[in-house]
C-alpha positions as CSV (number, residue, x, y, z in Angstrom):
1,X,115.3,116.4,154.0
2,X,114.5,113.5,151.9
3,X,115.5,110.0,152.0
4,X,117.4,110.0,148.6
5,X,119.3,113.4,149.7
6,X,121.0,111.1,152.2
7,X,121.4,108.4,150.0
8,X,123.9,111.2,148.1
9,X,125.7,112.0,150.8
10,X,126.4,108.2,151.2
11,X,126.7,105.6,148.5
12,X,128.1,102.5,148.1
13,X,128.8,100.0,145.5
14,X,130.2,96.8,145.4
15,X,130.6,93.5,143.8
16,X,132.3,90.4,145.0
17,X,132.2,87.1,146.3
18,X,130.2,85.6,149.9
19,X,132.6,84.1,151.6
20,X,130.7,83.4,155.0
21,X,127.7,82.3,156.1
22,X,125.0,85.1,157.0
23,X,124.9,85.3,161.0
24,X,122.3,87.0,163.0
25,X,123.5,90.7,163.9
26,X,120.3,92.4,165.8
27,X,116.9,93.5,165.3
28,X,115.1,96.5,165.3
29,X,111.4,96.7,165.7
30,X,110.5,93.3,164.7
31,X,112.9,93.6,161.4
32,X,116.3,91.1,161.5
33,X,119.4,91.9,160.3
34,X,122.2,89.9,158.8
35,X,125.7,89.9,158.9
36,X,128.2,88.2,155.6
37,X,131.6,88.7,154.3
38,X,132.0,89.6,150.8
39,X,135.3,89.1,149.0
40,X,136.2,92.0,146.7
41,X,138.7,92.3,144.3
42,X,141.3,95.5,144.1
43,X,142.9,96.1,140.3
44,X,146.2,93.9,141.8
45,X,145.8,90.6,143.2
46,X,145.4,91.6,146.6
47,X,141.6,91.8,147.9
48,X,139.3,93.4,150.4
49,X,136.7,91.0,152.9
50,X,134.5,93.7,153.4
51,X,131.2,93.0,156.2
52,X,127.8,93.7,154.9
53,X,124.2,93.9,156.5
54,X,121.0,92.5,155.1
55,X,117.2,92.7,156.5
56,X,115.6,89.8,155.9
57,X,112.9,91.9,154.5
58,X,115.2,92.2,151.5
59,X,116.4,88.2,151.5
60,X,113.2,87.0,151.4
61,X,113.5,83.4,151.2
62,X,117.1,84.0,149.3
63,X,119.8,82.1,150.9
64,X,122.9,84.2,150.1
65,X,125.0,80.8,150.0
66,X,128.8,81.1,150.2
67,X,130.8,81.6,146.6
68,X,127.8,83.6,145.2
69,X,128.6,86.4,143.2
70,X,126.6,89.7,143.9
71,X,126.3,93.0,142.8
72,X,125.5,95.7,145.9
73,X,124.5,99.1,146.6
74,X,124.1,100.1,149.7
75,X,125.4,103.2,152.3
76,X,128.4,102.5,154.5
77,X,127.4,102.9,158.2
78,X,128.9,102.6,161.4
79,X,127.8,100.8,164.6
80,X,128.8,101.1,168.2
81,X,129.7,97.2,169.0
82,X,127.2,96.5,172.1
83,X,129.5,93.6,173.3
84,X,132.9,96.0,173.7
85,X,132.8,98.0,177.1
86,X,134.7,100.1,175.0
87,X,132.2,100.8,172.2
88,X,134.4,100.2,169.2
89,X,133.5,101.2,166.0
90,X,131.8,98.7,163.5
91,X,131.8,99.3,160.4
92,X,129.2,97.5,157.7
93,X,127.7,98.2,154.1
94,X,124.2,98.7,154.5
95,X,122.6,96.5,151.5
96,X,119.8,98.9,149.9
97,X,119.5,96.6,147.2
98,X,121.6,93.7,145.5
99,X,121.2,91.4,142.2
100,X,123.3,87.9,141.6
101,X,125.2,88.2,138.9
102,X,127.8,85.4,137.7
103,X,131.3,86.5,137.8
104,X,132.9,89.5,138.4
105,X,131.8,92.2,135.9
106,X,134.2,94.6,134.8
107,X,131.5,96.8,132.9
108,X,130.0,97.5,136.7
109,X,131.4,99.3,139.3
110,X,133.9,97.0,141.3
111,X,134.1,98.8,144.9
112,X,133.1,102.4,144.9
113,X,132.0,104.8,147.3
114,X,130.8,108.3,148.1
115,X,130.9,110.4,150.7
116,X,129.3,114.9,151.9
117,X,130.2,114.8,155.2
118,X,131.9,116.9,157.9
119,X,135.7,116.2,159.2
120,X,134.9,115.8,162.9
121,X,139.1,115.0,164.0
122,X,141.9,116.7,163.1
123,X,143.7,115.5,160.5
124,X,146.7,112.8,161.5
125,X,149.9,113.0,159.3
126,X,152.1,110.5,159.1
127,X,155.0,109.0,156.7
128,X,155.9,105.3,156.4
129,X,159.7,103.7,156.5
130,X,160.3,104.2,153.0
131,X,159.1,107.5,152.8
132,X,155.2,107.9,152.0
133,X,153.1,110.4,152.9
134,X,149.7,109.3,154.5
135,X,146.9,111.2,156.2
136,X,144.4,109.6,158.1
137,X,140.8,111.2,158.7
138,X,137.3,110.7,160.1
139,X,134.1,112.1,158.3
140,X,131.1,112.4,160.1
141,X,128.0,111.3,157.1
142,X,124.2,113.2,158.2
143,X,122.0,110.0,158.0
144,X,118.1,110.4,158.2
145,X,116.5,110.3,161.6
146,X,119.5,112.9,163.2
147,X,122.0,110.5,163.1
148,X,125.2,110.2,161.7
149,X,127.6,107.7,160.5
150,X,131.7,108.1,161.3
151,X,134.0,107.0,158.5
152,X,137.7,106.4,158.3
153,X,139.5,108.0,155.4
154,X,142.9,107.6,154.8
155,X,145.0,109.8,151.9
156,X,148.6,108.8,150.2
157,X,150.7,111.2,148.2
158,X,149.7,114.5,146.9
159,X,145.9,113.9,148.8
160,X,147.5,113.5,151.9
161,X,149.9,116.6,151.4
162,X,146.7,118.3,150.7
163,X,144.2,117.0,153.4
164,X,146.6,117.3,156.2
165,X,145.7,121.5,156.3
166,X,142.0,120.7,156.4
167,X,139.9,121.9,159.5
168,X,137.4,120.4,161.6
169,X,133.9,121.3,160.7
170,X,135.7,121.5,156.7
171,X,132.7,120.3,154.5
172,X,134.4,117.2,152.0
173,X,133.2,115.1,149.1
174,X,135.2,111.6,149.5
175,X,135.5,109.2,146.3
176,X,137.4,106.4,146.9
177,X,137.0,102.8,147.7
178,X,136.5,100.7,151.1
179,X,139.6,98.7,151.8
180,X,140.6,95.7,154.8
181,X,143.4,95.0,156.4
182,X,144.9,93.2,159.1
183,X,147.3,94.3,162.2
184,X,148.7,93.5,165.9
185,X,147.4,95.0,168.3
186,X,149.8,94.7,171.4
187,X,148.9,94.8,175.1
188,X,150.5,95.9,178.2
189,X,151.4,92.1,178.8
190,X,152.9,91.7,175.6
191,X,150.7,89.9,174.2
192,X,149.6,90.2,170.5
193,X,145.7,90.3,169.3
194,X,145.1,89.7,164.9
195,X,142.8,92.5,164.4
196,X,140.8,94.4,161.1
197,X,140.8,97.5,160.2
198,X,138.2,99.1,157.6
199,X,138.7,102.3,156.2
200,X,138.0,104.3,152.8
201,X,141.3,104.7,150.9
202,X,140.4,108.0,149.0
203,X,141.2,108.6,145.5
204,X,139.2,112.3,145.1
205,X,138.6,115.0,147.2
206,X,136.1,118.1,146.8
207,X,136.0,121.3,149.1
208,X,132.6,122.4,149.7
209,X,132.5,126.3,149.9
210,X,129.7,128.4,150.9
C-alpha cells in the first residue's frame, strides 16, 4: 500500500495558536523531532491545548515562536512514553505540513479529523449525573511500515446509543474533532495527580461492510 492510502485512513487538521516553546522529543535516524502546544479554539469559548510533533527537517531555520498562528495537517499518532514503566499512551499530531497564517480563519478547517480503522476494545458505556449517554472507544489506525496507531474515541447521544453494539474487529470511519481535558487522578494514598486526557470527540460514524 501507498503512502497517501495511509494518509486517508488518518488525517488531521488544525489551526490555532503556539502556546509553548518547541522542546526536544526524540530522534530517529539522525532526524529530530519536536514537541509544542497549540491552542485551538471549539465553536464556544472553551478550547483544546492539543500537542504536536515537528521534524526539524520541516522547521528549517523557522522558529515556531509562541502566539504564532498556524494552519496544520498532519495524522494523529500515538506513542508509548519511554519514561513511564507503565508505557502510557502519548498522543501527538504529526505535522505533515503547516503554513502561518494571521488569525484564526473561519474559511479553513478549525479542528478536524479522520479516521478507517479497526475497534480493538469493547465498547464502554456509560451515563453521566444528569443523565447523558456516552461511549468511549479505541480505534486501532494501519500506519505504513506495519504499524498502527490507537486512538480514543468518545460518542454522546444518539452515537453513543449506536456505537455501544459495535464489535471488536468492526471496521469504522471516525469524523470528529480532537479534544483536551483535565482530571484527578487519585492514588491509593489519597493523594490527587492534575492529569490530561486526549481523545477524538466523534461527530460521524460509518460502518464499513464487506
Amino acid at each position: 500500500m501507498g503512502s497517501n492510502l495511509f494518509e486517508e485512513y488518518n488525517n488531521v487538521k488544525l489551526q490555532g495558536k503556539i502556546i509553548s516553546d518547541k522542546i526536544f522529543n526524540h530522534e530517529i535516524f539522525g532526524e529530530k523531532f519536536y514537541k509544542l502546544e497549540l491552542e485551538v479554539p471549539r465553536l464556544s469559548d472553551a478550547v483544546d491545548i492539543i500537542p504536536i510533533l515537528v521534524s526539524e527537517r520541516l522547521l528549517g531555520n523557522d522558529e515556531m515562536k509562541l502566539n504564532t498562528y498556524i494552519y496544520v495537517e498532519g495524522q494523529y499518532r500515538s506513542y508509548n512514553d519511554q519514561n513511564d514503566s507503565k508505557h502510557r499512551l502519548v498522543l501527538m499530531v504529526f505535522v505533515k505540513s503547516y503554513n502561518k497564517i494571521k488569525g484564526i480563519d473561519l474559511t479553513m478547517s478549525q479542528n478536524e479529523i479522520l479516521l478507517n480503522g479497526f475497534l480493538c476494545k469493547p465498547p464502554v458505556y456509560r451515563t453521566t449525573p444528569l443523565g447523558r449517554e456516552i461511549v468511549d472507544m479505541l480505534v486501532a489506525v494501519n500506519r505504513a511500515y506495519n504499524k498502527s496507531d490507537y486512538i480514543p474515541v468518545i460518542a454522546w447521544g444518539r452515537n453513543a446509543k449506536f456505537c455501544k453494539d459495535l464489535k471488536i474487529g468492526q471496521n469504522i470511519i471516525v469524523n470528529g474533532r480532537i479534544q483536551s481535558r483535565q482530571y484527578e487522578k487519585k492514588f491509593p494514598d489519597g493523594t490527587l495527580q492534575k492529569r490530561k486526557a486526549y481523545e477524538v470527540s466523534l461527530n460521524k460514524l460509518e460502518l464499513i461492510t464487506e
